[in-house]
N, CA, C and O of each residue as an XYZ file, in Angstrom:
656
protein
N      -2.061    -18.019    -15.904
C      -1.767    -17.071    -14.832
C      -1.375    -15.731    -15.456
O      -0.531    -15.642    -16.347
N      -2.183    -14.471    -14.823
C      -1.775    -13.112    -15.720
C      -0.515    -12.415    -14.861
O      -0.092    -12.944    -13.834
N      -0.136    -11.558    -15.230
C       1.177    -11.312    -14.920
C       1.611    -10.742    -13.270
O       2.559    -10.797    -12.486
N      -0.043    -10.068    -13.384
C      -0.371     -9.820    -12.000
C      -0.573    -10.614    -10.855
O      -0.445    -10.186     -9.708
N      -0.941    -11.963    -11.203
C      -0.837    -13.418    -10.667
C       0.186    -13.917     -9.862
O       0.300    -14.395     -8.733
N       1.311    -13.488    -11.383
C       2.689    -14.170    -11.049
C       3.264    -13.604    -10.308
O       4.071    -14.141     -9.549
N       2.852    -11.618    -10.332
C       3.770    -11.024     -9.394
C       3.074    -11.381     -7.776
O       3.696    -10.853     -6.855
N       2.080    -12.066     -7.453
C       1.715    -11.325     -6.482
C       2.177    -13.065     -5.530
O       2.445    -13.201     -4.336
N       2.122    -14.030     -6.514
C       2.423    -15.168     -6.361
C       3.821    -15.236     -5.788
O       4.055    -15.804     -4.721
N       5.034    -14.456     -6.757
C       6.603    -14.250     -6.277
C       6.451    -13.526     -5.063
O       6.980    -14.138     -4.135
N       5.825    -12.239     -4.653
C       5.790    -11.361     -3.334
C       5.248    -12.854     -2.141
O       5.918    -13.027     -1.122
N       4.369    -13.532     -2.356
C       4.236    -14.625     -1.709
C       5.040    -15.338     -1.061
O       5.199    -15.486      0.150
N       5.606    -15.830     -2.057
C       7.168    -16.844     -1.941
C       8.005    -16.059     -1.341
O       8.673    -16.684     -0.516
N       8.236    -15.038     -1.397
C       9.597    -14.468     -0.689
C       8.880    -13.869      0.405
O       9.805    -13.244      0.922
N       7.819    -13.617      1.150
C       7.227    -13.623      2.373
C       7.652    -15.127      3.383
O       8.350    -15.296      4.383
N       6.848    -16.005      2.539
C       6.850    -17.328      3.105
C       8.435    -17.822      3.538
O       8.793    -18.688      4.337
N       9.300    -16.813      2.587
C      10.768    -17.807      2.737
C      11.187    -16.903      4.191
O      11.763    -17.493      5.105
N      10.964    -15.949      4.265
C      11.721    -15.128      5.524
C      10.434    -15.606      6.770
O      10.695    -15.340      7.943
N       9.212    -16.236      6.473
C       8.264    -16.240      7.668
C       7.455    -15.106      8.099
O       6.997    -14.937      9.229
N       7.336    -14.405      7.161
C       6.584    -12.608      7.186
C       5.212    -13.249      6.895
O       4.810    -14.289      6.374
N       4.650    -12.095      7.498
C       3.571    -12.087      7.655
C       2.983    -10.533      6.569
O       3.932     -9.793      6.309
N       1.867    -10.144      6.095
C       1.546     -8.960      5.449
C       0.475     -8.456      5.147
O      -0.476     -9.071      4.665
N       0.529     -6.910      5.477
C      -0.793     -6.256      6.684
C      -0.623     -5.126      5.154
O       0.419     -4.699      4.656
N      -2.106     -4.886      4.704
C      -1.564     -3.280      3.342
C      -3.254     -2.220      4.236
O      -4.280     -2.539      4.836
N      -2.723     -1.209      3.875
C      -3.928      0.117      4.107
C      -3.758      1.211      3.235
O      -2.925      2.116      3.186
N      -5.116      0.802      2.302
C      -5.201      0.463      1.274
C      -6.216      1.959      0.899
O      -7.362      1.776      1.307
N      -6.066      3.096      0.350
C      -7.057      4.487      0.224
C      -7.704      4.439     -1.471
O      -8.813      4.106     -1.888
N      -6.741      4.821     -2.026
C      -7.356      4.745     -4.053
C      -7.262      3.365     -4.415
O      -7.544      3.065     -5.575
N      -6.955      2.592     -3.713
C      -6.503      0.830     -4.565
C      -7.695      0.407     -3.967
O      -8.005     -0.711     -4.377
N      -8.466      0.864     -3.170
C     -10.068     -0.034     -2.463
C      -9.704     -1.178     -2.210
O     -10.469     -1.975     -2.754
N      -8.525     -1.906     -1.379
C      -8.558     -3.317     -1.415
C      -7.503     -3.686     -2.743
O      -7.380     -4.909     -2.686
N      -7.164     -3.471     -3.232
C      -6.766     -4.262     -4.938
C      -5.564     -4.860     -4.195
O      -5.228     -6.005     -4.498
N      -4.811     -4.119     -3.144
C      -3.428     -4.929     -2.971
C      -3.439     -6.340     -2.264
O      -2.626     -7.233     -2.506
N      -4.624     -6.426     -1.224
C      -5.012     -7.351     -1.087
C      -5.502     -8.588     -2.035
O      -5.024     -9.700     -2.257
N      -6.777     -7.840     -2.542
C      -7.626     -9.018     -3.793
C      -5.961     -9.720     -4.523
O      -5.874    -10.945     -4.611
N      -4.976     -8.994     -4.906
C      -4.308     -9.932     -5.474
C      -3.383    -10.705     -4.674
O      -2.933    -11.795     -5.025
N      -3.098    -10.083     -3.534
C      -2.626    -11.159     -2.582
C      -3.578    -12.624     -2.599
O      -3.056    -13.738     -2.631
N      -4.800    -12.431     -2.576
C      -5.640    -13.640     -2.047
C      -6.113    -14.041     -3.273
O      -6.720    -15.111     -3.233
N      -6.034    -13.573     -4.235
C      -6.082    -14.270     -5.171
C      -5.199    -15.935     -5.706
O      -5.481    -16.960     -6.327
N      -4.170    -15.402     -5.071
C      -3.156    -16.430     -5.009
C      -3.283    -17.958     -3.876
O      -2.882    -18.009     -2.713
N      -3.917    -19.011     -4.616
C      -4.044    -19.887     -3.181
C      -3.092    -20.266     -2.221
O      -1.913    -20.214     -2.573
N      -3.357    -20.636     -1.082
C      -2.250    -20.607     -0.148
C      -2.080    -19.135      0.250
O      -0.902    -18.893      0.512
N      -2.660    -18.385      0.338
C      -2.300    -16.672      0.446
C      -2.566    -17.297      1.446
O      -1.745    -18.202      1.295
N      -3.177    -17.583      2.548
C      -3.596    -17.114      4.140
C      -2.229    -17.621      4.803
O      -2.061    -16.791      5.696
N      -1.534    -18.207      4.843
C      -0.377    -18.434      5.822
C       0.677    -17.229      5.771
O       1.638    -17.125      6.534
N       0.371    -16.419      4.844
C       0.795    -15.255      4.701
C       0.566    -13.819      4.709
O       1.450    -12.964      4.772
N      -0.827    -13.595      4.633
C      -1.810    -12.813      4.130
C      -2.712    -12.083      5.767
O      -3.816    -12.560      6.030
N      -2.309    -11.321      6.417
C      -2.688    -10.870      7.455
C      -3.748    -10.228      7.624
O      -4.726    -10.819      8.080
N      -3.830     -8.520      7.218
C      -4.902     -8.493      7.292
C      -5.019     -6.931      6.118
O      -4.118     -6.375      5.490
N      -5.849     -6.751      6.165
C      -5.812     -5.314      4.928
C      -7.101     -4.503      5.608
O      -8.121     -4.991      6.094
N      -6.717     -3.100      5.481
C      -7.456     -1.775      6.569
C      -8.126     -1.171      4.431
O      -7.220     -0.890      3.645
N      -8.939     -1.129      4.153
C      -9.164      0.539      3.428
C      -9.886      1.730      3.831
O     -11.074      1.936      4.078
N      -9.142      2.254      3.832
C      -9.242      3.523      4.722
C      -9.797      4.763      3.867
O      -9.234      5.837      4.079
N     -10.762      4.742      2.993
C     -11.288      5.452      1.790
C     -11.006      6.853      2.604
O     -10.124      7.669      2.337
N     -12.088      6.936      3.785
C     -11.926      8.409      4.185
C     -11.216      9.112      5.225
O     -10.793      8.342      6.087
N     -10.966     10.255      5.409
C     -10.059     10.442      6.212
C     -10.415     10.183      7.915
O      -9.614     10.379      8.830
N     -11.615      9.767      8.036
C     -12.061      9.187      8.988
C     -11.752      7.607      9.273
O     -11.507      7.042     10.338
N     -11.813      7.290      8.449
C     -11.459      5.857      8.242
C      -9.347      5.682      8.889
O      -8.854      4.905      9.706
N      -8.821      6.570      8.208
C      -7.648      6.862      8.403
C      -7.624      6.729      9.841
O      -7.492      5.659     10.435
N      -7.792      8.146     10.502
C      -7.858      8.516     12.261
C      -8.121      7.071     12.963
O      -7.454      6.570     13.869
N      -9.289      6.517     12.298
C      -9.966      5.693     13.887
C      -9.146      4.442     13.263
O      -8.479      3.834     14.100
N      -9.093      4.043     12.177
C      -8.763      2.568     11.686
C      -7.047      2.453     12.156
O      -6.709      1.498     12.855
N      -5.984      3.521     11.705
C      -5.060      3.397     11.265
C      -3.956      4.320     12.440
O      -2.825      3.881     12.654
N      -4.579      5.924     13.297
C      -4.052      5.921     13.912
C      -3.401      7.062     13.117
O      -2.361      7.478     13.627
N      -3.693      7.512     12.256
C      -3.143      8.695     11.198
C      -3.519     10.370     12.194
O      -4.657     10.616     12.592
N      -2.837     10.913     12.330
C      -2.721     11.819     13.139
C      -3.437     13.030     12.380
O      -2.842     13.506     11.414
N      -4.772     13.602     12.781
C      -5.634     14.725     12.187
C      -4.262     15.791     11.702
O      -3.883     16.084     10.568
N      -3.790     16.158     12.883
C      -2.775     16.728     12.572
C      -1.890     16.938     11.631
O      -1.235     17.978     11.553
N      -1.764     15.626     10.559
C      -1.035     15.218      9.264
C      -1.941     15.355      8.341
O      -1.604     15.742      7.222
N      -2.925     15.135      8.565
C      -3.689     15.099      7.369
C      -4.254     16.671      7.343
O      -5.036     16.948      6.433
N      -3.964     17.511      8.116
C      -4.318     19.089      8.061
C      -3.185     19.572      7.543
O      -3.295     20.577      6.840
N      -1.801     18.973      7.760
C      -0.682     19.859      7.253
C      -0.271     19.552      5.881
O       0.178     20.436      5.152
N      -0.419     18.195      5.452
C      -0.503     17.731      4.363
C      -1.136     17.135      3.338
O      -0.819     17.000      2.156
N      -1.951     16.843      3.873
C      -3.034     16.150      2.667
C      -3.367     14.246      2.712
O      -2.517     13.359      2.782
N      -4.598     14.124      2.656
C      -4.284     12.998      2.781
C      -3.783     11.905      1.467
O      -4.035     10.701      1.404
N      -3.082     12.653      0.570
C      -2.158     12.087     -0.581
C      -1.047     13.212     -0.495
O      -0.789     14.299     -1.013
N      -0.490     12.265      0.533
C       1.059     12.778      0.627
C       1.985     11.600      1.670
O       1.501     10.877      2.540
N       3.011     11.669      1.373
C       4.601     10.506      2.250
C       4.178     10.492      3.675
O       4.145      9.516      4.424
N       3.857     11.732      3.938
C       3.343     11.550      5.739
C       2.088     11.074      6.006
O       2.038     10.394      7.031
N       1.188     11.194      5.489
C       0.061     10.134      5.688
C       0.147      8.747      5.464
O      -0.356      7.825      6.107
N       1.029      8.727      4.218
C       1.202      7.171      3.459
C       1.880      6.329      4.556
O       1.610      5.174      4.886
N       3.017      7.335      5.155
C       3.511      6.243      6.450
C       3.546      6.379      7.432
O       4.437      6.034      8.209
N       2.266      7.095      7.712
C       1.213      6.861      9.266
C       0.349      5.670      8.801
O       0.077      4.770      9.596
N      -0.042      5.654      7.656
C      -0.770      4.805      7.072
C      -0.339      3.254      7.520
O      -1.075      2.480      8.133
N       1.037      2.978      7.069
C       2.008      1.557      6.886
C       2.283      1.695      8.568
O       2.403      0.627      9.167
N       2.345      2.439      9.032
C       2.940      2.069     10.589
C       1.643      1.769     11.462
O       1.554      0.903     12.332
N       0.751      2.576     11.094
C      -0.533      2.205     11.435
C      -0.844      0.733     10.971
O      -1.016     -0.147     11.814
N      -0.887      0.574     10.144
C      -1.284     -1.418      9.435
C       0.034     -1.854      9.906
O      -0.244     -2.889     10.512
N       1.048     -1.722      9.976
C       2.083     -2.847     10.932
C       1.330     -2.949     12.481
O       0.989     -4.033     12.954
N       1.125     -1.596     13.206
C       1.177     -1.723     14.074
C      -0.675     -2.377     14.864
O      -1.109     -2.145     15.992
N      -1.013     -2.790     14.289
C      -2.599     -2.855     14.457
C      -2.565     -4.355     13.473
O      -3.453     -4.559     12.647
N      -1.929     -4.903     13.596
C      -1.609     -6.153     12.818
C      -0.909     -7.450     13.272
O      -0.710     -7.413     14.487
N      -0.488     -8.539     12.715
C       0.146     -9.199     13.700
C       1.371     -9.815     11.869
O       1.870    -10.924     11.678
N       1.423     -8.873     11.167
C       2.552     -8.557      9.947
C       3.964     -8.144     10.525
O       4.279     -7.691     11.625
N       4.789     -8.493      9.274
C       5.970     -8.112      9.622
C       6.031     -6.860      8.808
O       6.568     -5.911      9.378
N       5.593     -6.661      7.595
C       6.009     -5.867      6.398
C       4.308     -5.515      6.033
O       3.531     -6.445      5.816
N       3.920     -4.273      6.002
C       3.091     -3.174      5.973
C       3.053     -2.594      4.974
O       3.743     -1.596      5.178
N       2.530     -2.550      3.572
C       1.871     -1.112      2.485
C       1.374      0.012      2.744
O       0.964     -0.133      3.895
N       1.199      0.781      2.506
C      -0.141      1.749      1.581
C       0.179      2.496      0.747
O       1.237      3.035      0.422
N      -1.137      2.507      0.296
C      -1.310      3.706     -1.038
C      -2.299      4.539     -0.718
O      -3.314      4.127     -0.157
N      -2.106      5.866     -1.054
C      -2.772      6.954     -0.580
C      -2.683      7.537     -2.227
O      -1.643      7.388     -2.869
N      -3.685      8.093     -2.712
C      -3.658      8.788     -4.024
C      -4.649      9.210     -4.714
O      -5.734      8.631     -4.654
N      -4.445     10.316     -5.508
C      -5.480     10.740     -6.794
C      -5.725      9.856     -8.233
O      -5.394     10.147     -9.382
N      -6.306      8.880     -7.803
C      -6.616      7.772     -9.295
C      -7.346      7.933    -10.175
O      -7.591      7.022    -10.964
N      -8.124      9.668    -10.314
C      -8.973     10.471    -11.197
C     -10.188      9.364    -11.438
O     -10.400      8.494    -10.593
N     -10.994      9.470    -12.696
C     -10.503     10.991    -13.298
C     -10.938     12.304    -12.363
O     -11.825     12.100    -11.535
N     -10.433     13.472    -12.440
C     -10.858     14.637    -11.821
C     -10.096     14.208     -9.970
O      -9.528     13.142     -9.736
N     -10.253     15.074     -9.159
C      -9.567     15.460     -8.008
C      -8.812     15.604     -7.751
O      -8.436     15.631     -6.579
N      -8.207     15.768     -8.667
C      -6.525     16.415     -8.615
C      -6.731     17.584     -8.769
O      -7.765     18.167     -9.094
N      -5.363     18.095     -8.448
C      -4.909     19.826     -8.358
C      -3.510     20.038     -9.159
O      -2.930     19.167     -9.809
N      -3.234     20.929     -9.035
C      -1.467     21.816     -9.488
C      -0.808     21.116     -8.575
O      -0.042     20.314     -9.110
N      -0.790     21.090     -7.385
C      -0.178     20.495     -6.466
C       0.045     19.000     -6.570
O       1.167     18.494     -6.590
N      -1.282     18.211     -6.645
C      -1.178     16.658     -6.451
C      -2.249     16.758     -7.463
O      -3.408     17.095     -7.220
N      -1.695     16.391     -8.788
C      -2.535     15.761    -10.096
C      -3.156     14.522    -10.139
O      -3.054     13.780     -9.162
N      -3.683     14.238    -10.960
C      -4.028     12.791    -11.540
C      -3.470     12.363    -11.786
O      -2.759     12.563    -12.771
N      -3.430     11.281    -10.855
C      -2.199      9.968    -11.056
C      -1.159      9.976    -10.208
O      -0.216      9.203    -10.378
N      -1.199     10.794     -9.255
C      -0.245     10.946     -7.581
C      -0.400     10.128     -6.967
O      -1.559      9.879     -6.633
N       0.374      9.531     -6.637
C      -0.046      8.116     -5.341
C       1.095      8.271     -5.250
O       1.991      8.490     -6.066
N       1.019      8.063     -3.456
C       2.245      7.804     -2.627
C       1.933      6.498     -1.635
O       0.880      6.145     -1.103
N       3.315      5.905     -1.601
C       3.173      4.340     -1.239
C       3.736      4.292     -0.014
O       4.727      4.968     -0.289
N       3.901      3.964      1.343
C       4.836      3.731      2.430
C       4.884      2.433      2.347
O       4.157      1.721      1.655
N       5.929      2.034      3.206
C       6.336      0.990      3.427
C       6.711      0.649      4.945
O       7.241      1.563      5.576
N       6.503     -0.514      5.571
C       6.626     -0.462      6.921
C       7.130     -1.653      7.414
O       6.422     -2.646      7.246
N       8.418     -1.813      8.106
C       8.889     -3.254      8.442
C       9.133     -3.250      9.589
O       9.397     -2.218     10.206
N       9.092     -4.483     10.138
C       9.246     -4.180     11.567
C      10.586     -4.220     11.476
O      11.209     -4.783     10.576
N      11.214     -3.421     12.722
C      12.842     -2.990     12.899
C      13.700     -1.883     12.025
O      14.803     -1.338     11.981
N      12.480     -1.929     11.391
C      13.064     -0.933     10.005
C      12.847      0.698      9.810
O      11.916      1.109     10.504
N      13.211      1.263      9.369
C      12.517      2.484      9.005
C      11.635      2.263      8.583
O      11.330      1.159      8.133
N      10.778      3.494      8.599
C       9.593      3.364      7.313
C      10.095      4.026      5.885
O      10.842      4.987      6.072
N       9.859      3.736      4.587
C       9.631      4.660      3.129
C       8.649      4.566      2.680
O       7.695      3.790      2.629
N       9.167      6.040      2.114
C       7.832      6.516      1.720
C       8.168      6.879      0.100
O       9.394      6.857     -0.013
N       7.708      7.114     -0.835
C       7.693      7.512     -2.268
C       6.432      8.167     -3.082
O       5.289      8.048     -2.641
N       6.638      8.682     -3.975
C       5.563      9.480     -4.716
C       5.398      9.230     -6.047
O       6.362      9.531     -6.750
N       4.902      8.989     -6.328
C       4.680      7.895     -7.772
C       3.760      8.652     -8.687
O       2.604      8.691     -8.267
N       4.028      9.425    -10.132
C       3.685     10.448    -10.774
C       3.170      9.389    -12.262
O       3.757      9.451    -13.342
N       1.814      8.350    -11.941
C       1.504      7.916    -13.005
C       0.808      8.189    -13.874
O       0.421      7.369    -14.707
N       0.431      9.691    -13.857
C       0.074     10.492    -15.015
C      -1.520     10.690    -15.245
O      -1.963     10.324    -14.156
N      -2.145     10.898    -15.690
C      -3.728     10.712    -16.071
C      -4.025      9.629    -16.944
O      -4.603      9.808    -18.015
N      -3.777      8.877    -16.669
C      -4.227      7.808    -17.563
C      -5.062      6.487    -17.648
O      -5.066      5.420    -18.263
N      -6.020      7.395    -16.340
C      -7.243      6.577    -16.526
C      -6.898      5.737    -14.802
O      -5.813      5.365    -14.354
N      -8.356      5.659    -14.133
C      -8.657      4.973    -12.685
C      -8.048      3.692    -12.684
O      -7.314      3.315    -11.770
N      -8.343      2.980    -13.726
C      -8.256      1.681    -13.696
C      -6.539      1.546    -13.971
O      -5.825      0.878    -13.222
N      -6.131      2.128    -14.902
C      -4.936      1.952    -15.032
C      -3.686      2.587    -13.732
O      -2.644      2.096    -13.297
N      -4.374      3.798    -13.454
C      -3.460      4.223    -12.339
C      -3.679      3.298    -11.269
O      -2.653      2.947    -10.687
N      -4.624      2.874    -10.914
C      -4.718      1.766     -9.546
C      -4.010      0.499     -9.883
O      -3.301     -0.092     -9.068
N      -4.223      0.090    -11.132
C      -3.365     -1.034    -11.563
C      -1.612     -0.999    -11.127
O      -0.931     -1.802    -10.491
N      -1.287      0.266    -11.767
C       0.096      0.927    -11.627
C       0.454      0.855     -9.705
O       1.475      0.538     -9.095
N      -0.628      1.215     -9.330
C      -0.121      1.348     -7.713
C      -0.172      0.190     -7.218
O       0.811     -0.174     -6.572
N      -1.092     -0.548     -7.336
C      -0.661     -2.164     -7.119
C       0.570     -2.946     -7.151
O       1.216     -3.389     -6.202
N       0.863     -3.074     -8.863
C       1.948     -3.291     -9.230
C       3.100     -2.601     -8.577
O       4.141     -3.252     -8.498
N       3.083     -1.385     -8.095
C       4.084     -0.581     -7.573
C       4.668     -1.183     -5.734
O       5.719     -1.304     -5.104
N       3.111     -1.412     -5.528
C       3.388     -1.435     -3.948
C       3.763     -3.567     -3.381
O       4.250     -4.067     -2.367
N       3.064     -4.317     -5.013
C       3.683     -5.723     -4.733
C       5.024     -5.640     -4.766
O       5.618     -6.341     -3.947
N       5.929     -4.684     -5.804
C       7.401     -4.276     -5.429
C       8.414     -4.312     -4.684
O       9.501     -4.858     -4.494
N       7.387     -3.210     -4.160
C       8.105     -2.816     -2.594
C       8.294     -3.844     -1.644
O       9.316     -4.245     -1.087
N       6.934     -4.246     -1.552
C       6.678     -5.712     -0.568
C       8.379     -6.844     -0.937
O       9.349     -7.029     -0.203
N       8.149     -7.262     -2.058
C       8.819     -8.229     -2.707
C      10.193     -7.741     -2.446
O      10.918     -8.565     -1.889
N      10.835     -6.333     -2.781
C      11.727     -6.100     -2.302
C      12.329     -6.438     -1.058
O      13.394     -6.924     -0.676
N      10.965     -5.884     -0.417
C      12.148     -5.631      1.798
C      11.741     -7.185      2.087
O      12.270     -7.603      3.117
N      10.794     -8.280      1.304
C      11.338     -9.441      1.519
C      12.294    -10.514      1.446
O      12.641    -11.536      2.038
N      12.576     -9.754      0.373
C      13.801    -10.640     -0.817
C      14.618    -10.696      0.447
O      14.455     -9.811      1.287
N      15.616    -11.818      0.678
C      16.899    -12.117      1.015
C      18.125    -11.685      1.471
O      18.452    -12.471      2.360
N      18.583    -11.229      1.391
C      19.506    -10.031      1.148
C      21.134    -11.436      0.566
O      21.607    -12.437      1.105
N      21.336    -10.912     -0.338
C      22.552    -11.823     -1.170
C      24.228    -11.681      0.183
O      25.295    -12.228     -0.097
């Protein structure tokens, strides 16, 4: 089992222990947060449903992302990311909601939002939403999508965990 396995295996287990359900909408990761959800057998008693929303069209009609946001900000930025997650909670039958919205190069970045910008929301039901901006540098598609994966099984694993 690779490490990515194990993490996506633990985000599992601590879904299953609270009875969550989990919905991701998914822009530079194409799916990846999913594939490693279901990679894991037994994923479907947990595993809801996953939106990728490549274009900003995809966004509007799939997700419910307001033209409006994506004109004032970009569609790699905190306010899309969690129109994004409230959109996949709410168009879902999840408790706890992802996305990643980002520049995973090489090239399409700017001064503003470089290579390797991804911003993640997060979406629970009853909860606020968060949002974050994640500065993983240029260091290659594969590796920055890897990084946002890893970043956003986290989050998940976090607002599932327990609370002590």
């Amino acid at each position: 089992m690779t490490a990515a396995d194990a993490a996506a295996a633990a985000v599992l287990a601590d879904l299953r222990a609270r009875f969550w359900r989990v919905a991701a909408a998914e822009s530079c990761t194409g799916g990846l947060v999913m594939a490693a959800l279901t990679e894991v057998p037994g994923a479907s008693d947990v595993v809801d449903r996953g939106f990728v929303t490549y274009s900003n069209a995809a966004k509007i009609a799939l997700l419910g992302v307001r033209e409006t946001t994506l004109a004032a900000h970009g569609a790699v930025s905190e306010a899309v990311a969690a129109e994004m997650a409230e959109g996949a909670l709410h168009r879902s039958d999840a408790d706890v909601a992802v996305s990643v919205t980002g520049v995973a190069g090489p090239g399409g970045g700017s001064v503003e939002k470089p290579e390797g910008m991804v911003c993640i929301g997060l979406a629970c039901r009853g909860r606020p939403t968060a949002t974050a901006t994640h500065q993983f540098g240029a260091k290659g598609r594969s590796r920055v999508r890897a990084l946002s994966v890893a970043t956003a099984l986290g989050l998940i694993a976090a607002a599932a965990r327990p609370a002590d």
